[in-house]
C-alpha positions, 0 to 999 in steps of 0.5 A: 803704361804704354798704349797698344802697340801696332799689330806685327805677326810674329814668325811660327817658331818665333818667341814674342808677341803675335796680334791678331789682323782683325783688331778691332780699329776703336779698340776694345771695351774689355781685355782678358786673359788666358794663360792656359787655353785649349782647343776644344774638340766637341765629339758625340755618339750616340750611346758609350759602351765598353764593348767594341768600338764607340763611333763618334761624329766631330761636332765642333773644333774650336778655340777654348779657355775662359778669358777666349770664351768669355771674349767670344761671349762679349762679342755676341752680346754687342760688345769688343773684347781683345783676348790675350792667350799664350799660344804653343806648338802645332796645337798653339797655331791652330788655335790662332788660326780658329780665332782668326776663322772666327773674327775674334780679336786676340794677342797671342803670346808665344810660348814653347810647350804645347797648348792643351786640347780638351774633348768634350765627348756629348752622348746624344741619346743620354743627353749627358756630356763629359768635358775632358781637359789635360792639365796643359802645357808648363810656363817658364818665368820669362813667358809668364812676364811676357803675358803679363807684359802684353796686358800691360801693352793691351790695356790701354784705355780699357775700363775692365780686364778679366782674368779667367781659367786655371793657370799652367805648370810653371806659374806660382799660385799669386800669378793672378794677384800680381795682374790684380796689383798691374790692372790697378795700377793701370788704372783698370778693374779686374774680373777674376774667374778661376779655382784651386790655389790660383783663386786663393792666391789672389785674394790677398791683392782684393779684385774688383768682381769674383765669381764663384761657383758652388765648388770654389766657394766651398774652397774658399770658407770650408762651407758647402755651398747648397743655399742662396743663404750659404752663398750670400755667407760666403760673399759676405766674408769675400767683401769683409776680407776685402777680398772682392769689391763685388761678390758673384756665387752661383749655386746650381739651378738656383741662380746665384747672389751678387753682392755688394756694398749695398747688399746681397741680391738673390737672382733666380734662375729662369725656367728654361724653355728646352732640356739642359744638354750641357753646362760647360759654358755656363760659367764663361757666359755669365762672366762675358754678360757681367762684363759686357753690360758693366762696360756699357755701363749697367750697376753690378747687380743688373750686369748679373742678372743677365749673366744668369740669363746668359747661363740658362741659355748656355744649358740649352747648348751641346758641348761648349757651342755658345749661347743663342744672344736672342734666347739669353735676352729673352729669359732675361725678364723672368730672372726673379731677384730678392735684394736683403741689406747686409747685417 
């Protein structure tokens, strides 16, 4: 495995590999992976109606898609994070050019398609958002090498690599068991977040951590999911099946189980200082607490707890703004846990 390469700008229109000039000089604590992003346009108003016109005020323009967020979120908590992303079209250079604006550190992956855009329409008075996202563009096989070639490159000395969000067109559903079986043989553990055949295809290579939420988990064993106790069945299985090292399954304003050989932890939510306004990025900012505290060395249990704090804070949020660091770490006493042996 080859160490990072010198950053070099690749051309608009160009294929290959582009690096973003904020690299971080000592080089990240973690990589991930976003092989569908999105730029995330955050509008609101301030009642929807079918009749006439609805106007809306622009929120927030930014870049989006899990392994971005959760690198983003790793960022906020003190952490480094380098995201590598596939980046396509007009929509593709603007989403370089809001990572850039932000600082984040990023590799972006040329491709031909358009990179999505996603609407996240916040209705102030109902205090209630919806998060529209289009299936995205459609990868050819030589873009897909390409991405997994730049993780390759990117890992480095890097002790943990996540893998998050759905995958685009293109792309079978093992993509992600094949960067399991690549961060082993690096040398790295895999962080996997994701849904549909792209989470089932990857848990015949085994990953270091899961997460789950109550919908995936659901997928996965044919079992809803309402329950601490339906969640610790569903991370036993995941554990037994060797399917995941550590089991993370959120259920709602409950909390959520972290699971491992030891045995099963129930994390309850905190009670929230505010009103709820939105939870789409809840699941991205718990995945970023996990792994910023896993690479600064807390145990997998005390990494999710604050991952349930990071939640909580992100419910405090409109539309996909992230959290507020201090009021994640502030709830983070009051998340109450309950450890139970495995059977």
């Amino acid at each position: 495995m080859s160490a990072p390469s010198t950053p070099v700008p690749t051309p608009a229109g160009k294929t290959g590999t582009a690096r973003s000039a904020r690299s971080v000089a000592a080089g990240p604590s973690a990589l991930t992976l976003t092989m569908n992003p999105t730029v995330d346009l955050a509008w609101e108003v301030g009642h929807l109606t079918d009749i006439g016109k609805n106007r809306a005020r622009v929120r927030t323009v930014a870049a989006g898609g899990g392994g971005i967020n959760v690198a983003r979120g790793v960022a906020r908590l003190g952490g480094r994070a380098t995201a590598i992303h596939t980046a396509g079209g007009e929509v593709g250079r603007r989403l370089n050019r809001l990572l850039d604006e932000e600082g984040v550190d990023h590799i972006a992956v040329d491709i031909e398609e358009e990179t999505r855009e996603a609407l996240v329409l916040f209705e102030t008075e109902a205090h209630h958002s919806y998060h529209i996202v289009p299936p995205g563009p459609r990868l050819r096989e030589d873009e897909a090498l390409r991405c997994l070639d730049a993780l390759e490159s990117g890992v480095g000395n890097c002790q943990y690599v996540v893998a998050s969000g759905s995958l685009p067109g293109g792309l079978p559903a093992d993509f992600y068991a094949v960067v399991a079986r690549r961060v082993k043989e690096a040398g790295s553990r895999l962080i996997l977040d994701t849904s549909g055949p792209a989470l089932s295809g990857a848990l015949g290579e085994g990953v270091f951590l899961l997460r789950c939420n109550r919908t995936e988990a659901t997928s996965l064993t044919d079992r809803e999911v309402r329950s601490f106790d339906d969640a610790r069945a569903v991370n036993e299985h995941l554990l037994t099946t060797g399917a995941a090292e550590v089991a993370v399954t959120t259920v709602g304003a409950l909390g959520a189980v972290c699971s491992t050989g030891h045995g099963h932890t129930e994390l309850h939510v905190p009670p929230l200082p505010g009103d709820p306004l939105s939870d789409a990025g809840a699941g991205d900012g718990m995945v970023a607490a996990i792994t910023a505290r896993l690479t600064a060395g807390d145990d997998p249990v005390s990494a999710c707890a604050l991952g349930v704090a990071v939640a909580a804070a992100s419910m405090l949020t409109p539309s996909t703004e992230p959290f507020d660091p201090a009021v994640a770490h502030s709830l983070r006493p009051e998340v109450k846990s309950e450890f139970r042996t495995r059977a």
